[in-house]
Legacy VTK file of the C-alpha trace (Angstrom):
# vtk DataFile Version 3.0
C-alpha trace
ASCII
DATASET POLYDATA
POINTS 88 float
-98.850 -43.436 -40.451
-96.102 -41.392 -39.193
-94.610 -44.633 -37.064
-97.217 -44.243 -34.727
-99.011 -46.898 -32.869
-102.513 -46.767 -31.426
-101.376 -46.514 -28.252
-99.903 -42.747 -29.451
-103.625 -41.819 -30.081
-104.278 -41.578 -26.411
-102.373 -38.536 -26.082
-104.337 -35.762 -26.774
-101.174 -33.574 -27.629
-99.750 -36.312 -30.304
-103.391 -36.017 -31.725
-103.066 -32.418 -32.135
-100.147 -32.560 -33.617
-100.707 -35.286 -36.033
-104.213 -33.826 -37.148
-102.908 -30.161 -37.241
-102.737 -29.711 -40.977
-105.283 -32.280 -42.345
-108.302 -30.152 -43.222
-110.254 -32.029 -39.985
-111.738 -29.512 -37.664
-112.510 -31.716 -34.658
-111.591 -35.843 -33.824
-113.631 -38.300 -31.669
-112.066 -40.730 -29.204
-114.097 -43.568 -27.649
-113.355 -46.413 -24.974
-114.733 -49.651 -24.653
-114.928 -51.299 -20.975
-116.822 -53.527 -19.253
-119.516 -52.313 -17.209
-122.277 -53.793 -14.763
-125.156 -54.924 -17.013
-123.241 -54.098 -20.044
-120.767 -52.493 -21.838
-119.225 -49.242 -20.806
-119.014 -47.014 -23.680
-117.101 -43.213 -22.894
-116.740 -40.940 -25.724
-114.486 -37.553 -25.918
-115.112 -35.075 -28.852
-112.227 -31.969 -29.446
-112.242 -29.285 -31.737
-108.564 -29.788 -34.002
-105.738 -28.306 -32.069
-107.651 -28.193 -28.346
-106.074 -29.986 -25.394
-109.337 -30.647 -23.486
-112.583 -32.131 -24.559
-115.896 -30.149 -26.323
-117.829 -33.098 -25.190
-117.497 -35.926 -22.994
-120.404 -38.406 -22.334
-120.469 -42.037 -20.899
-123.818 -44.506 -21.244
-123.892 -47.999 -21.158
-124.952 -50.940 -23.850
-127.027 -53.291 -22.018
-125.763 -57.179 -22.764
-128.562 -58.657 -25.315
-128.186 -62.244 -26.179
-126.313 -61.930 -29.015
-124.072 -59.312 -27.556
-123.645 -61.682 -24.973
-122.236 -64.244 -27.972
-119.777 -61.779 -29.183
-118.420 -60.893 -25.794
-115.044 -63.243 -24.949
-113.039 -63.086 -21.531
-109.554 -61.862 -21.982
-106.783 -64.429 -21.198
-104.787 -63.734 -17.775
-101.897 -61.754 -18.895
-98.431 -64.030 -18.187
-96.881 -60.726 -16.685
-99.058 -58.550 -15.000
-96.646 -56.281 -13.847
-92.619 -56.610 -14.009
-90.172 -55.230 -11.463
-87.470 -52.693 -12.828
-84.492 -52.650 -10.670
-81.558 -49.702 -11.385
-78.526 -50.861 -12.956
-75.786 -51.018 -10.464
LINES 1 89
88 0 1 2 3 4 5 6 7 8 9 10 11 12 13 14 15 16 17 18 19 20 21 22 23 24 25 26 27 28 29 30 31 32 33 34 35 36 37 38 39 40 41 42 43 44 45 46 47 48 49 50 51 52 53 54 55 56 57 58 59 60 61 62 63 64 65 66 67 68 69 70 71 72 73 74 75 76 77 78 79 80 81 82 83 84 85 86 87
């Protein structure tokens, strides 16, 4: 939608923008980490338009067994970081 990826959806301003004439009066945005027990769960609520969070909140999902099961470790990444040097 747009050419946007889901990376653009962490910017509250391209959120604004892209939900400014669709009828919606306030969006939801939630991360997933991992935590100490558990998963870390943070959630962000805004009112359509708004810059800055109505409601922020954090808790965390204790591992069960079969959370446990659906849980993988990410692969290293290859390239953790890569040097830029200026163009002489």
């Amino acid at each position: 939608m747009h050419g946007l990826t889901t990376e653009n959806l962490r910017d509250t301003a391209t959120v604004a923008w892209l939900l400014g004439d669709s009828g919606f009066d306030a969006w939801v945005s939630g991360e997933l980490s991992s935590g100490v027990g558990g998963l870390k769960l943070k959630v962000k609520a805004y009112r359509v338009g708004a810059y800055f969070p109505e409601y922020e909140g954090v808790t965390l999902i204790p591992f069960s067994a079969e959370l446990k099961a659906l849980v993988r470790e990410r692969p290293p990444n290859e390239f953790p970081s890569i040097a830029l040097c200026p163009v002489v």
